[in-house]
Every structure is written in structure tokens, then in C-alpha cells.
Steps between C-alpha positions, in 0.01 A plus 500: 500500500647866380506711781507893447846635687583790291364821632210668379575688179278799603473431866509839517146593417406220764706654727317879488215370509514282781671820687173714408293223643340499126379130416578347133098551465496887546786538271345308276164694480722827469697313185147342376670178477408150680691445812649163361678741239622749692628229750657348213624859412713486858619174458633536180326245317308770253687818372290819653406779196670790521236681579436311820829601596414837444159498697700330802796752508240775492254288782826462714684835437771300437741503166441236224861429529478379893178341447702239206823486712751765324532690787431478869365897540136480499519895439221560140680723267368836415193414300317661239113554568298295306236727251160436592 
């Protein structure tokens, strides 16, 4: 039997969440995906969309770069605002 020993490839989405106290169903809803996907999103198994990322670095305040493990400063960028 294969047994899973490398570490999460995005563990790091599991790991914000689970520090906002956020369940995989709420961030789910907010992404309007099933929670089976977005759990396979933090596991690794299933490539998230960039524009997930996007909506989770926004939902977190948090920089697309820490969210997918290039850096370990949370701190966003300057953004642009978004036109209604």
C-alpha cells in the first residue's frame, strides 16, 4: 500500500485557513467550488486556477507568491483596484 510522505504541495492554503478557523466548506462557497475540489486543491492532487489564487490572496490579504510557497512574507503587494 502507497503511503503519502511527501509534504503537501500547497499546504499552505491549508495552513491559513486552518489559522482563520475557516473550514474547507466556507472556502469553498466563497470559491463556488465543491469542497472535495478545493480539498483536493490543498492537497495537491488538482492544480487550483489562477484565479482562485487570486480570490484567496485577496480573501487572506496575503501575496499570491506566499500563498504558492515563493516566499515566506505574507505581506499583499500594492494592488491595483479592481473597476467596477
Amino acid at each position: 500500500m502507497y503511503m503519502r510522505t511527501e509534504i503537501l504541495r500547497y499546504g499552505r492554503i491549508r495552513d491559513i485557513r486552518n489559522d482563520r478557523g475557516l473550514t474547507q466548506e466556507q472556502i469553498a462557497r466563497f470559491l463556488h467550488v465543491s469542497q472535495n475540489t478545493y480539498s483536493q486543491y490543498e492537497i495537491g492532487t488538482t492544480r487550483f486556477p489562477l484565479d482562485v489564487v487570486v480570490k484567496l490572496a485577496e480573501y487572506y490579504n496575503v501575496s499570491m507568491d506566499y500563498l504558492v510557497g515563493l516566499t515566506d512574507d505574507p505581506t499583499p503587494y500594492s494592488r491595483k483596484r479592481r473597476q467596477p
